[in-house]
Residue, then its C-alpha position, 0 to 999 in steps of 0.5 A: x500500500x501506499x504508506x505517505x497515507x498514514x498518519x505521518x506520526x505513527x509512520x515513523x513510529x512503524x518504519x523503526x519497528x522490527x518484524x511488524x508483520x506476521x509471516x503469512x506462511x508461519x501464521x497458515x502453518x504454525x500459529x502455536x509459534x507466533x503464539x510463543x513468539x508473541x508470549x515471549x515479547x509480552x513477558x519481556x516487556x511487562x510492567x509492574x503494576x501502580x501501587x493503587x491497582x491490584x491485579x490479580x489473575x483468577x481462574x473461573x467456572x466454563x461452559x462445561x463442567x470440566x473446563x475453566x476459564x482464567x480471567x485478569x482483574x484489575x481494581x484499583x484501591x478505595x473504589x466502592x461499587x464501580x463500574x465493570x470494564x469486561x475486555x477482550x484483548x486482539x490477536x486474531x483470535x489465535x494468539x495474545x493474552x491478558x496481560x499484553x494490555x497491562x500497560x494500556x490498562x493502568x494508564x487508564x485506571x490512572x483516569x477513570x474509575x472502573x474494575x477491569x476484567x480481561x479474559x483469557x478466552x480459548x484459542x484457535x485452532x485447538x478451540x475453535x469457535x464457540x470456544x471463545x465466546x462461551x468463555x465470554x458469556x462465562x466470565x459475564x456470568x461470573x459477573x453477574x453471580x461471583x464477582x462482588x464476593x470479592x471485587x467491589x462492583x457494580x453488576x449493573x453497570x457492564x461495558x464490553x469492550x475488545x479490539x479486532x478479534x476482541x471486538x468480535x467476541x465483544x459484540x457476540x457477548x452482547x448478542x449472547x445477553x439479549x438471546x439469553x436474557x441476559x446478564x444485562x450489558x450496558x453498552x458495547x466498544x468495539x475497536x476496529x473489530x473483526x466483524x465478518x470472514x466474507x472476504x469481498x468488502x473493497x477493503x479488504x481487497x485493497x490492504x492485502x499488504x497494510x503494515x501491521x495486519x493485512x487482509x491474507x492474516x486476517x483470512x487465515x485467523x478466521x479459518x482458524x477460528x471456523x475452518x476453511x469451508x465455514x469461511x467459505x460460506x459466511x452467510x451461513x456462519x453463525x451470527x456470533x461470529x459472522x456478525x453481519x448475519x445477526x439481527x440487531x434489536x435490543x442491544x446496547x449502544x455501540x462505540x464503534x471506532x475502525x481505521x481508514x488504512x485496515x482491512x476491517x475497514x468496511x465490515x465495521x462501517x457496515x456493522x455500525x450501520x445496522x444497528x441504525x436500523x435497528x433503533x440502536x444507538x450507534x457512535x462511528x469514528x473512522x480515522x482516516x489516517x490510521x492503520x489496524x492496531x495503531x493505538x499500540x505505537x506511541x504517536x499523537x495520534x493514539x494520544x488522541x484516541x486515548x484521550x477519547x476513550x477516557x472521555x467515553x468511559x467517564x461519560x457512560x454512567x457520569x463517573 
């Protein structure tokens, strides 16, 4: 792609990162090695937490009786029935973890006062879908029925949030409450998620080699995450996954943010346009001058968007 049309800001932050791409063979062929590679990098560069934020890594019950979910909270000392901010993290649904968002969440603790709760949800491809989202509705449940045994909460008061692959899982966890009756949810941010594996949008055709996360990964974790011949046919996909086949009624408001150099471009657009016609409240930012993940590099422009999401998440119930 034509890379003057980033951000000049984030630009150079990029042309100085090494190995910015996943090798798309190594991704198709062998997952569990990015997965590791990634781990290392994560591990290397954690940072330890404020004195006013105890984290603490807990292990809950599944969707099944033999399986477990682990789950990373964060709260911060003093808070009495906060709000809950249930996330999500990226990695295209094969590989990350919790504690990749370490350093974003005690940035934003240090500025809005919630309890953070991010899952560690199942992986593709040894857990392919439904795995993921059925540990999201485990650790909404959890929310709903443990959680203020040990976190001072307010189970009333529910954000989902995620990013990419996170967001996808965000968004099917607000489908889920309302098929279910819930847990209620409050409101839903999907940060550039990945919405559908169709692979027609002219987004997706055009960034088959945008920097950070191209169109060509973005169809491999998506055979990953449901197999090559689901992929095939995404209008028979389950609408927890392929999101674009989910009716919308009766959900609640979405912030919807996409980046105007991402291969996910257009499917987000489309999603936030469905909502609309289901009387849903919808927020759309598209940032023109961003790539896929850009909030991940030091630059202004993620600046912006931090103080932006600082902005929405002290607006949601006027804390």
């Amino acid at each position: 792609m034509d890379k003057s049309r980033i951000n000049k800001g984030l630009l150079e932050i990029l042309e100085h990162v090494p190995n910015l791409n996943i090798p798309h063979d190594v991704f198709k062929n062998n997952p569990q090695q990015i997965r590791a590679q990634r781990r290392q990098i994560i591990q290397k560069t954690l940072k330890k937490a404020p004195e006013n934020i105890e984290v603490e890594n807990i292990t809950i019950k599944g969707s099944k009786e033999s399986h477990q979910v682990s789950i990373r909270t964060y709260s911060k000392n003093g808070l009495i029935n906060a709000p809950v901010l249930l996330y999500f993290h990226s990695g295209g649904f094969v590989v990350g973890e919790p504690e990749q968002m370490d350093a974003a969440i005690f940035k934003l603790l240090s500025l809005i006062d919630y309890v953070v709760i991010s899952v560690n949800y199942r992986k593709a491809p040894e857990h392919p879908f439904p795995a993921a989202v059925e540990d999201a509705f485990a650790a909404l449940y959890w929310i709903y029925t443990k959680a203020e045994q040990i976190l001072s909460l307010d189970r009333t008061k529910i954000v989902v949030a995620g990013a990419s692959a996170g967001g996808n899982i965000a968004a099917a966890l607000t489908l889920m409450s309302r098929d279910y009756n819930g847990p209620e949810i409050s409101y839903q941010v999907l940060i550039y998620p990945a919405i559908t594996p169709a692979t027609g949008t002219s987004s997706k055709q055009e960034f088959t080699d945008s920097p950070v996360w191209d169109s060509i990964n973005s169809n491999i974790g998506w055979i990953h995450y449901l197999g090559e011949q689901t992929v095939a046919d995404p209008e028979n996909v389950s609408p927890y996954a392929n999101l674009l086949n989910a009716s919308l009624d009766r959900l609640p408001p979405a912030f919807i943010t996409v980046c105007g150099l991402d291969p996910l471009r257009d499917e987000g657009i489309d999603y936030a346009k469905k909502p609309l016609t289901a009387k849903v409240p919808v927020s759309l930012e598209v940032i023109p001058d961003a790539v896929h993940v850009f909030d991940a590099f030091p630059c202004k422009l993620s600046d912006r968007f931090f103080a932006k999401q600082v902005e929405l998440y002290n607006s949601l119930f006027k804390v």
